[in-house]
N, C-alpha and C positions, 0 to 999 in steps of 0.2 A: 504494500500500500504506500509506504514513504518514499519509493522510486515511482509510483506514477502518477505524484501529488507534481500540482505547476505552480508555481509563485504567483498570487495574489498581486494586482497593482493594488498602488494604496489606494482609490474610493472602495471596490471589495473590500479590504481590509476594513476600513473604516465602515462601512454599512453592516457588516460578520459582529465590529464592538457596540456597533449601536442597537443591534437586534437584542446581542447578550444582555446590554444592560435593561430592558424588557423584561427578560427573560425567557429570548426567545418567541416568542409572543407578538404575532405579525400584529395583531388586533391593538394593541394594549400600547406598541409603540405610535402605531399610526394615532390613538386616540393622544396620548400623551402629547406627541409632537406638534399635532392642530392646537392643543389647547396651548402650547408653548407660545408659537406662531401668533397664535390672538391675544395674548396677554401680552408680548413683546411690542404688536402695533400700539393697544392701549399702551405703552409705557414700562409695561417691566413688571410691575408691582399688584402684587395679588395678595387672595388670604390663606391659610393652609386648609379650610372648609374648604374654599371652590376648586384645591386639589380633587380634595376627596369626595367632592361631586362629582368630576370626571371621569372619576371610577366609578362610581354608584349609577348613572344615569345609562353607563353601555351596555346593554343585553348583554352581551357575549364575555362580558368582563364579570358576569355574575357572578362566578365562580367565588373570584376574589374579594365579593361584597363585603364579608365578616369579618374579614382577615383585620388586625390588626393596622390602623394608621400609619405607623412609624413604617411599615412595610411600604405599603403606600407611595409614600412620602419616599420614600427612599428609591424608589422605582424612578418617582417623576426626576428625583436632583442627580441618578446617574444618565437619565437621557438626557436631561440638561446639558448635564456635562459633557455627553457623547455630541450636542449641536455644539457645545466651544462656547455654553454661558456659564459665568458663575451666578451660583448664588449665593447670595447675603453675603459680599466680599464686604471686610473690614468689621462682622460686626463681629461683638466678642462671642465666643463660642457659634458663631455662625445663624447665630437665634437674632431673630429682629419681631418685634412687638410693638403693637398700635393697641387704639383702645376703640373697640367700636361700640356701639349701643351700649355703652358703660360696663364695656368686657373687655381686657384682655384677648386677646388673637393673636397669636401666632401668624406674623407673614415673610413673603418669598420679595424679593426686589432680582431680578438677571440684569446680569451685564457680561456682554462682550467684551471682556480686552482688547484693544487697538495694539496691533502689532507693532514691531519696533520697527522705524520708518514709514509707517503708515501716519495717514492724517485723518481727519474725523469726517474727511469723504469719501473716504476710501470701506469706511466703517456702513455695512445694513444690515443691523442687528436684526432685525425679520427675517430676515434668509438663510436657512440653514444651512450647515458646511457643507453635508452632501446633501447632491442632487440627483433625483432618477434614481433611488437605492435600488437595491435588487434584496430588496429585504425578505421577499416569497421564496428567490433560490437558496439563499445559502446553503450552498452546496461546498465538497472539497475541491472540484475540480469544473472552469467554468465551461468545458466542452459537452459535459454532463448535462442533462435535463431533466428535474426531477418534480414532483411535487409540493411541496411544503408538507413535514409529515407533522406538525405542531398541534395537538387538540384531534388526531385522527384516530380511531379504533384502535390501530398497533401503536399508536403511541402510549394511549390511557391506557390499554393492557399493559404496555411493560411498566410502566408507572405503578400500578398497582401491583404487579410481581416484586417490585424491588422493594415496595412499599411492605410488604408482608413479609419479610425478609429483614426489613429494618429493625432496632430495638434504642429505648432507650438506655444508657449507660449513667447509674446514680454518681459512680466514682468519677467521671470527667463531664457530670452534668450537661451530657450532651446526647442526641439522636446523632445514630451511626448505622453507616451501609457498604459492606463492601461487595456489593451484589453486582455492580460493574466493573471492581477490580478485578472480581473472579471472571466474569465473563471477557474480557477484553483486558489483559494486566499491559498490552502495550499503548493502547490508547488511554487509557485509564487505570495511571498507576498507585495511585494512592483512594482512599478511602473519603464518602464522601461523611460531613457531619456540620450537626450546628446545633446550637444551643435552644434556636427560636424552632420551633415544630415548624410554622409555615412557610420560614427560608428554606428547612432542610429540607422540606416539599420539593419548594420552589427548584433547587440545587435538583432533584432526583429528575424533576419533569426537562431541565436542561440536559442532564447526560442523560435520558434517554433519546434525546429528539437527536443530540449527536453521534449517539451509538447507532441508530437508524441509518442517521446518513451513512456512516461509515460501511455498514452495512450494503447500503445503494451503494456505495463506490465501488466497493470490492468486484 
């Protein structure tokens, strides 16, 4: 497989890190990045509620309706970061708070960095870096044409096989799987875990969708 893999130009590259940080999740990135897109024209500056309306409002994101905020949240600030904005630069610990209806809120401000040599016309913070992703293939090899196997029958099968297979561990207070080390130890050489139940999901529903592909390539 590692002799018939071809080097990635970097927009591929970069569209492969924008999807991961998703989670894979054609759906979830395209919602995520519209709502980016239209709080950037307004200005930048949102609440962390109308994050998590973004997720509540999409059918197909239902899944992830319950889940934990900080999840969430944390979805939206790495695609952020995968378009090249920061958030909440300078504030301490990265928290920026307003007070609305005589509440406390929690909110987001993006901003683009101006490159070095660049001018502030050169800057259109609206436009994300990549353009045309090919966010449906990510595939290992682009001569390949494959389906998107994300959310498909053999996906959510092997998700639950690996799922049933998982355990938690009291001594390193964490959920542990080496259900893809055993199946695949070159592609997947270490063991997957995490403390939060619905990261380690998260983590399982990723290497399978890449075990898949790998799968398709061979």
């Amino acid at each position: 497989m590692k002799n018939s893999l071809e080097p990635f130009d970097d927009s591929v590259l970069a569209d492969r890190q924008l999807l991961a940080a998703a989670g894979i999740n054609v759906t979830l990135l395209q919602v995520v990045q519209e709502f980016i897109e239209e709080v950037v024209m307004s200005g930048g500056e949102f609440t962390k509620t109308q994050v998590l309306e973004t997720f509540d409002r999409e059918i197909e994101l239902e899944y992830c309706k319950d889940w934990k905020s900080n999840w969430k949240t944390r979805r939206f600030k790495e695609v952020a970061a995968g378009l090249g904005y920061q958030v909440n630069p300078g504030r301490l610990n990265g928290r920026y708070q307003q007070v609305i209806n005589g509440k406390h809120e929690d909110c987001f401000v993006l901003v683009k960095p101006m490159q070095p040599g660049a001018s502030s016309d050169d800057i259109t913070p609206e436009e994300p870096i990549v353009e045309g992703g090919r966010f449906t293939g990510f595939v290992f090899n682009e001569d390949l044409t494959m389906e998107p196997v994300f959310g498909t029958q053999q996906h959510q099968d092997l998700v639950m096989e690996a799922m049933e297979g998982a355990r938690y561990f009291e001594k390193w207070k964490c959920y542990m799987s080496f259900f893809f080390n055993l199946k695949d130890p070159d592609n997947f050489p270490g063991r997957i875990e995490d403390e939060d139940l619905e990261i380690f999901q998260d983590k399982l529903r990723i290497a399978a969708a890449k075990y898949i592909q790998i799968q398709l390539a061979n």
